[in-house]
GUDO-467992 format. One record per residue (C-alpha): residue number from 1; x, y, z; residue in three letters. Coordinates in steps of 0.25 Angstrom, whole numbers, plus 5000, padded with zeros to 4 digits. Layout:
BEGIN
  num    c1    c2    c3  residuo
  NUM     X     Y     Z      ala
...
END
This chain:
BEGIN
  num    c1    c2    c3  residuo
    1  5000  5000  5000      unk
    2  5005  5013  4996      unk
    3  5009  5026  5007      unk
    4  4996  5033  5000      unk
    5  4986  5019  5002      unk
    6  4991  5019  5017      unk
    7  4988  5033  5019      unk
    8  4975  5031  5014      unk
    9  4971  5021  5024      unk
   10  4976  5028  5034      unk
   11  4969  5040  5029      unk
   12  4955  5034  5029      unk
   13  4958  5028  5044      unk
   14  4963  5042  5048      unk
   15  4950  5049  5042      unk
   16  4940  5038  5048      unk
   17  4946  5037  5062      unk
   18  4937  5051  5065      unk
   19  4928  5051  5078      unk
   20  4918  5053  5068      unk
   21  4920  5040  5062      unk
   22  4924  5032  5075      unk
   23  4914  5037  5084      unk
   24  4905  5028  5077      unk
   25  4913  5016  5075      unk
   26  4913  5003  5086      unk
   27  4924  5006  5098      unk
   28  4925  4991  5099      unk
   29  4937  4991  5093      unk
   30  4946  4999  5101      unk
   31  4956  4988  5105      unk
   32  4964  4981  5094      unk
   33  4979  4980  5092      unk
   34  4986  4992  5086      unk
   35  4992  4982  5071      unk
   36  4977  4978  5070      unk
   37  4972  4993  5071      unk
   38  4985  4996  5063      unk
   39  4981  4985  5051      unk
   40  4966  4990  5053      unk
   41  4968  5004  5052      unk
   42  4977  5003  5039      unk
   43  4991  5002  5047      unk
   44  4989  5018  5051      unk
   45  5000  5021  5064      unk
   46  4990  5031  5070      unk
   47  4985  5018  5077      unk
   48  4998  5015  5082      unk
   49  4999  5027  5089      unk
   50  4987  5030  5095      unk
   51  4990  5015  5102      unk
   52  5003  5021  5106      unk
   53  5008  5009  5098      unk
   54  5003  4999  5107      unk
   55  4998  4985  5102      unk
   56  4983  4987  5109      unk
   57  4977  4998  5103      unk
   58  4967  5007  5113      unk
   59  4962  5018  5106      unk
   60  4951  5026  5109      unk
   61  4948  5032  5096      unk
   62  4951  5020  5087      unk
   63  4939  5016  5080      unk
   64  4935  5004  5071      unk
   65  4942  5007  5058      unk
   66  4950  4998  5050      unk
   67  4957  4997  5035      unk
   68  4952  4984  5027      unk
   69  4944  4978  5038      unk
   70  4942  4976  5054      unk
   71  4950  4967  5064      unk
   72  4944  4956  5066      unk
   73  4940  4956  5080      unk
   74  4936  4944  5087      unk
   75  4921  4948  5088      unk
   76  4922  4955  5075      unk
   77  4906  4952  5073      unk
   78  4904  4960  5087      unk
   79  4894  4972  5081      unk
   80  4903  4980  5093      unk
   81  4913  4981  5083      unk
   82  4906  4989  5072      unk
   83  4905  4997  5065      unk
   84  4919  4998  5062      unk
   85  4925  5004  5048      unk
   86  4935  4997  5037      unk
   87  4941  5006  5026      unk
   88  4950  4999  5013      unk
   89  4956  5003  5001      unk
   90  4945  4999  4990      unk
   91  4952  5005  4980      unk
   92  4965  5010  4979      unk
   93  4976  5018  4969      unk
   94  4989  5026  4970      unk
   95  4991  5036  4962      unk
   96  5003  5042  4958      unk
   97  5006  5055  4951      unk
   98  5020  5060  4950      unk
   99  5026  5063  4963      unk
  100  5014  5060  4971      unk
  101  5006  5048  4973      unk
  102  4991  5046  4978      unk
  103  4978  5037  4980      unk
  104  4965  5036  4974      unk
  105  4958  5025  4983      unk
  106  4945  5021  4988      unk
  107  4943  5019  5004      unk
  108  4932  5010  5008      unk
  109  4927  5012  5023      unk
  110  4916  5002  5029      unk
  111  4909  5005  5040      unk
  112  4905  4990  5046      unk
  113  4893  4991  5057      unk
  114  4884  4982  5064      unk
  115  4872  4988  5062      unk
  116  4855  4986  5059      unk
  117  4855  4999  5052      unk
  118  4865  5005  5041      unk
  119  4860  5017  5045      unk
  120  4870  5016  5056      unk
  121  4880  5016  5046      unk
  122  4879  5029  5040      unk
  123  4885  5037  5052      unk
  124  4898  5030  5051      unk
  125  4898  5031  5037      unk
  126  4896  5045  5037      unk
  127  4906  5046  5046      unk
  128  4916  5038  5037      unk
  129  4911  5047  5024      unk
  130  4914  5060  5032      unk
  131  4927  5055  5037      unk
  132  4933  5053  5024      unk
  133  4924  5059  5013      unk
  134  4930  5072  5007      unk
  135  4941  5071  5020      unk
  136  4954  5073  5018      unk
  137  4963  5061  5022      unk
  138  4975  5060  5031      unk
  139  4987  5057  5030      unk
  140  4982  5052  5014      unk
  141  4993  5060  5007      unk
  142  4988  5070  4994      unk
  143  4974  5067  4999      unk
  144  4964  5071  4989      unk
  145  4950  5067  4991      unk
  146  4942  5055  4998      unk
  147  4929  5055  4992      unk
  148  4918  5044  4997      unk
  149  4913  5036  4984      unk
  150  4903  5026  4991      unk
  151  4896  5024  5003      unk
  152  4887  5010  5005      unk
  153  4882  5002  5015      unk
  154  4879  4988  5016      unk
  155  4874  4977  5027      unk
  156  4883  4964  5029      unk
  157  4877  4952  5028      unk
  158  4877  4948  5041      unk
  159  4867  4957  5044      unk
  160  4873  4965  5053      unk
  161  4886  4972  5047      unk
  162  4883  4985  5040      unk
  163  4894  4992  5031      unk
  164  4896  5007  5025      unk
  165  4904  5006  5013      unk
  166  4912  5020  5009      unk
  167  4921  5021  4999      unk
  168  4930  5033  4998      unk
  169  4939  5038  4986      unk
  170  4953  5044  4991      unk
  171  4962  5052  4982      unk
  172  4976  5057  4987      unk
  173  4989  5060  4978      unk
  174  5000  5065  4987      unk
END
């Protein structure tokens, strides 16, 4: 993965990691060892050093959000655990002009709940949308723009699981 690709994940952590967003995500996940954390939040050091680099990290402010997918956690069907957020790559180029080089991606955030109604959905997802849409992203080197492209929603079929799908278009050259 490129400098610019790792700056983007961390980027989008950075930009969802907001009381905004995390207020109304689950605190059951508030003790899990710093590597997992480090793999989960797309191997970004700010972890590390709120934990004062210890191995068990106890953080008030750390909330559920994870690059790729969630730790599995030994009652990972425990509704405590939700909603939570994963965010990938779904699409993903580097562009180079000259001296500088750049990125032309698209970041997919999902919002997992457990929930009867996806209506309980759409604070989080506005959250999510606000957080990043139009926002500029740091530390993404020469950003340009993040646009939102898509926003769906969909129920799992275990008839319990409720996803927010958004997708997000991030331009940098720098």
């Amino acid at each position: 993965m490129t400098d610019q690709m790792d700056q983007l994940h961390k980027s989008v952590y950075f930009a969802l990691h907001t009381p905004s967003v995390t207020a109304l995500l689950s605190t059951a996940h508030t003790t899990v060892s710093a590597a997992a954390l480090l793999l989960a939040s797309g191997g970004t050091d700010r972890l590390l050093l709120a934990s004062g680099g210890s191995d068990v990290l106890l953080i008030e402010t750390f909330a559920p959000i994870y690059a790729y997918s969630s730790p599995q956690f030994f009652e990972s069907e425990d509704d405590a655990l939700f909603p939570f957020i994963t965010y990938s790559m779904a699409a993903g180029t580097v562009l180079r002009d000259k001296d500088a080089t750049g990125v032309d991606a698209v970041m997919q955030v999902d919002i997992w709940h457990r929930t009867h109604s996806m209506a309980n959905l759409w604070p989080i997802s506005d959250a999510v949308f606000a957080a990043l849409d139009r926002v500029t992203l740091e530390p993404l080197a020469g950003h340009i723009e993040t646009n939102c492209i898509s926003r769906e929603f969909d129920a799992d079929t275990d008839g319990k699981t409720k996803r927010a799908m958004l997708e997000f278009r991030v331009t940098s050259r720098g």
